[in-house]
N, C-alpha and C positions, 0 to 999 in steps of 0.2 A: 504494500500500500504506500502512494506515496501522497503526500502534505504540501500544497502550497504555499508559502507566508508571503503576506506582504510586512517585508522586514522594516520599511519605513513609516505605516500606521500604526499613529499613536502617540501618547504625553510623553514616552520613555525609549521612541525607535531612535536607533538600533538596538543598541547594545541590550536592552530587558528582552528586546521580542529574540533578538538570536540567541540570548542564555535560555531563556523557557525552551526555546526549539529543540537547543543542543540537549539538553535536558531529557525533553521527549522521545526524542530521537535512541537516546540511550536507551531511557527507561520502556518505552514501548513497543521497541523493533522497528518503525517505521519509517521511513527513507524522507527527507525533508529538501524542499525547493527552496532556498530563501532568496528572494526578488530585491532589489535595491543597488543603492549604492555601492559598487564592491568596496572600493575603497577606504571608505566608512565603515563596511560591517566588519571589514579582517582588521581595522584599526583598532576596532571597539573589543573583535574578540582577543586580539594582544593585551590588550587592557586589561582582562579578564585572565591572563596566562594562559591561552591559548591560541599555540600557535598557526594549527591549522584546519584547515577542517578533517572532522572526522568521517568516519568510513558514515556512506548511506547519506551525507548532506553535500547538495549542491547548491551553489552560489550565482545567479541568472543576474545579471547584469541592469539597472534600468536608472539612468540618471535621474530622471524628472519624478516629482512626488506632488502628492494629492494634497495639500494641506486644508485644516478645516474651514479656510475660507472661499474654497474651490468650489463654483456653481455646478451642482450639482448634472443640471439638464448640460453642460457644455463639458465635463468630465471626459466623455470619451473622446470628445470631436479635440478640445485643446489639450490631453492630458493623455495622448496616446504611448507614450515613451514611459508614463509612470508606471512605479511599482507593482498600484492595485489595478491598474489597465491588462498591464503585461501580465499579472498572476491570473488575471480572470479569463483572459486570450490561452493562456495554456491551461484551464481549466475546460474549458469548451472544445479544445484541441484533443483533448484525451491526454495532455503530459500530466497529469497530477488525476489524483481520487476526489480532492476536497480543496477548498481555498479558505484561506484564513485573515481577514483583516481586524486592526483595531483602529483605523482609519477613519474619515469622514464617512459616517452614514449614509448619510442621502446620497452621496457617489457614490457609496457600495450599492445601495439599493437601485438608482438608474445605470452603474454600468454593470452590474450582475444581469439587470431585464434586457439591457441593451445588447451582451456578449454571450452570457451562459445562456440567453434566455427564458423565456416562461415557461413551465410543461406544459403542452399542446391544452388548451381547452382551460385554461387557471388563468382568470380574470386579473388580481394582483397578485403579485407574492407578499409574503407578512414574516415579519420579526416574531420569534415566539422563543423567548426566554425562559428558563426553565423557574418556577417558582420555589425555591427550594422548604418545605410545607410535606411533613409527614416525608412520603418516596417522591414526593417532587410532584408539582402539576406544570401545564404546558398553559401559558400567555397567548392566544393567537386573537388580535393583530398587537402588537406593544408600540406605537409609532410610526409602521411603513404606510396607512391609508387612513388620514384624518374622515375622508368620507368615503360611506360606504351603500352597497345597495343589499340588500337579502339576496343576491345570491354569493355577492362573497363572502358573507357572514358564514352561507351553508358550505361552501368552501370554507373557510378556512375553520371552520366545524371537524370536518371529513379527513384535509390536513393532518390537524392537532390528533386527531386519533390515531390515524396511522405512525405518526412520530410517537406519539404516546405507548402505543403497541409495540411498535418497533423497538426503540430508542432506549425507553424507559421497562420496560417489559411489564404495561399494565395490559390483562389480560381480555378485561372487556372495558377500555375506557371510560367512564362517566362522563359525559360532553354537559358543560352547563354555559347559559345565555347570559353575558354580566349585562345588568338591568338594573334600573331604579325602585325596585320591588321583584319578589316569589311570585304572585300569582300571574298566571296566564296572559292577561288582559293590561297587563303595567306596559310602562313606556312609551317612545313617541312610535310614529308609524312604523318606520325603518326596524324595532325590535319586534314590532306585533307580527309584521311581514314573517320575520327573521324566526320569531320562534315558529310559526307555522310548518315553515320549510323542516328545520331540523326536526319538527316533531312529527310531521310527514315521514322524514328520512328514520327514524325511530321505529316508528309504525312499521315499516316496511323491513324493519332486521336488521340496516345499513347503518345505524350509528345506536349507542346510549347514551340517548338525553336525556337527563333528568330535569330539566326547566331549568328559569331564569335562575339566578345569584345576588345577591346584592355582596358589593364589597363586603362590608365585615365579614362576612360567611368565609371566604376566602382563603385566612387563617385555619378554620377550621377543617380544611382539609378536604370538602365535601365532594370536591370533580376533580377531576383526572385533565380535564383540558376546560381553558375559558376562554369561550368566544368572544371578542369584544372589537369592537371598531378600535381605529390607530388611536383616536386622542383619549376613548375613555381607557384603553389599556396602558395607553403610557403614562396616565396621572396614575390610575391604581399600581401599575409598578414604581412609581417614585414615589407615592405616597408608604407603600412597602417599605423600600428601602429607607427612606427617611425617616420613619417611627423605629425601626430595627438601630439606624444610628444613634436619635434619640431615646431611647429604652437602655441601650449600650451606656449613654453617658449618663442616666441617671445611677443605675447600676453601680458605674464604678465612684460617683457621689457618694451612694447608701456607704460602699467598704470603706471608704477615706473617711468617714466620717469621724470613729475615733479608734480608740484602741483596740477594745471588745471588736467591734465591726473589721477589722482589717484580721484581727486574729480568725474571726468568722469565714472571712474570705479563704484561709487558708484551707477549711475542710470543703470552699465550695472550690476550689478554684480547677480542677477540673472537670465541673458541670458545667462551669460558666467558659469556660476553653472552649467546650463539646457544640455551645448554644453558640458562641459566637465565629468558630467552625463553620457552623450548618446554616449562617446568616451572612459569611460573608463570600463577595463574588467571586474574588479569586482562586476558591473551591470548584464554582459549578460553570466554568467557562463562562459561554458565550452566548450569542443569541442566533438558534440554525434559522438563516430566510428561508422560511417552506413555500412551493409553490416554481423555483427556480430549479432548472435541471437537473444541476448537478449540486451537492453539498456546497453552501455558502455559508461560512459561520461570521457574526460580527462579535470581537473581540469587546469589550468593555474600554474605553480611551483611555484610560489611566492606567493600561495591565503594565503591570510589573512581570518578571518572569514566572514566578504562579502561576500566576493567571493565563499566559499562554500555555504553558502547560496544560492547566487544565483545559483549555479551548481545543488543545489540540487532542486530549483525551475524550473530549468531546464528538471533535471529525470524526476521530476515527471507530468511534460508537454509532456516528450518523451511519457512515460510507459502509460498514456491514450491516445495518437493518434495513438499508436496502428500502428504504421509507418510499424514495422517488417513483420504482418501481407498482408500490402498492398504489402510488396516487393516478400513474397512468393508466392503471391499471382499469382503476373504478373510475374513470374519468366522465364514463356515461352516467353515471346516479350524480354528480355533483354538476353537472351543466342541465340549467333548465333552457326548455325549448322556448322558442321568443315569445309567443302569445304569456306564457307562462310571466315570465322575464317583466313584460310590461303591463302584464298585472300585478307583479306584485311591486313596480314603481309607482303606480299610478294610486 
């Protein structure tokens, strides 16, 4: 198997993304592409004491880089020599299994549709982060589609299980509708539409949905996959992570607080390792865009080598469950026919 990087996305490229790589590379057997700078990256990894590359990593050359102020829709057109151009061109090409960036988003997400592009018949592709909550739940959409229509809701419904089955090895999913209330009948039109469809696709054997969600629920573990449009899933993922930060700093208040309390700390303090482990991102990689050909993972922008690590422990969990496969597969149950389509826009 082998890993694409784009070595130069990210708060900490090179030198963190080619430590995680080399890392992974060791620890997982798998053969690594790293894209960028040469010169820069053998610099950074002398830096590091090492002098050269090891067996199973190669080094692809690409002067020009994406940085996060790069327009997105003109990425491909002015930005063809970069890193995450070139890793996505040999991702589409067949030289790599997976692509890896921690790079400008919105250019990952328009030059992944634009190069790797869309599986035949999948309206957008979506960002679906893994929620880490009990064995994990799957986010689909977390920011790649502010607006959406009921059928890419039922797509990216169909998606999230299949990754969820695959991926994660949940056995029969739980597909739930994040919504402003539980019952049937909540929401503005776009989720009433939205639950119809999946609960159609339910009925019919093709998915388990167990109805809408409302965030708090969330925590609680209750679905295996959350359907939600780009903007309400990216607030409920930041709103996630930012009570997890803030919980974290009350916590280590309560232990500072005095003597008693700090000695306290010591009979907790590998609960409290275990809990902020399983809350932080540099654990659970990245976020797979479903709905793109081939495995595209987005890195978190701030990875440290962790964190690539884990991202890349990631790919290579996508690229054998073999996700893409399942979604071509069932392509016919997740595309409605157009009378359909513009009923349920209308």
């Amino acid at each position: 198997m082998k890993i694409i990087i784009d070595a130069m996305g990210g708060d900490h490229a090179p030198n963190e993304i080619v430590l995680g790589a080399l890392q992974a590379a060791k620890e997982y057997g798998v053969q690594i592409i790293l894209v960028g700078r040469g010169e820069q990256i053998l610099a950074g990894m002398k830096e590091q004491g090492i002098d050269t590359l090891p067996e199973g990593v190669e080094l692809a050359n690409a002067d020009d880089v994406v940085d996060m102020h790069a327009d997105p829709a003109k990425v491909v057109q002015q930005h063809k020599g970069s890193s995450m151009v070139m890793g996505l061109k040999m991702l589409a090409t067949g030289e790599g299994d997976a692509f890896i960036s921690a790079g400008n988003t919105g250019a990952l997400l328009t030059a992944a549709t634009l190069v790797v592009k869309r599986i035949r018949g999948i309206r957008r592709a979506a960002f679906s982060p893994i929620i880490p909550i009990g064995s994990g739940s799957v986010l689909i959409d977390a920011g790649a589609n502010s607006e959406c229509t009921p059928e890419f809701l039922l797509q990216f419904g169909f998606m999230g299980s299949f990754y969820a089955k695959k991926a994660l090895n949940k056995s029969n999913p739980r597909v739930a509708l994040l919504n402003n209330g539980a019952e049937e009948g909540k929401g503005d039109q776009l989720h009433k539409d939205a639950y119809q469809l999946l609960k159609k696709a339910s009925e019919n054997g093709q998915l388990n949905f167990i109805g809408n969600i409302e965030a708090r629920d969330v925590p609680e573990g209750v679905a295996d996959v959350i359907v939600a449009d780009g903007f309400s899933g990216n607030v409920l993922l930041k709103s996630i992570e930012g009570t997890a930060m803030y919980m974290a700093g009350l916590m280590k208040g309560v232990f500072k607080r005095n003597l008693l309390s700090k000695l306290g700390y010591l009979f907790c303090k590998k609960g409290v390792a275990e809990m902020k482990g399983k809350l932080d991102y540099k654990e659970h990689g990245g976020s797979v865009l479903l709905g793109i050909a081939k495995p595209v993972i987005k890195a978190h922008g701030s990875s440290d080598a962790r964190a690539m690590k884990s991202a890349i422990r990631q790919a290579v969990a996508a690229v054998k469950s073999g996700y893409c496969d399942d979604i071509r597969e069932n392509i016919g149950a997740m595309v409605l026919p157009k009378e359909d389509d513009h009923a349920a826009k209308s």
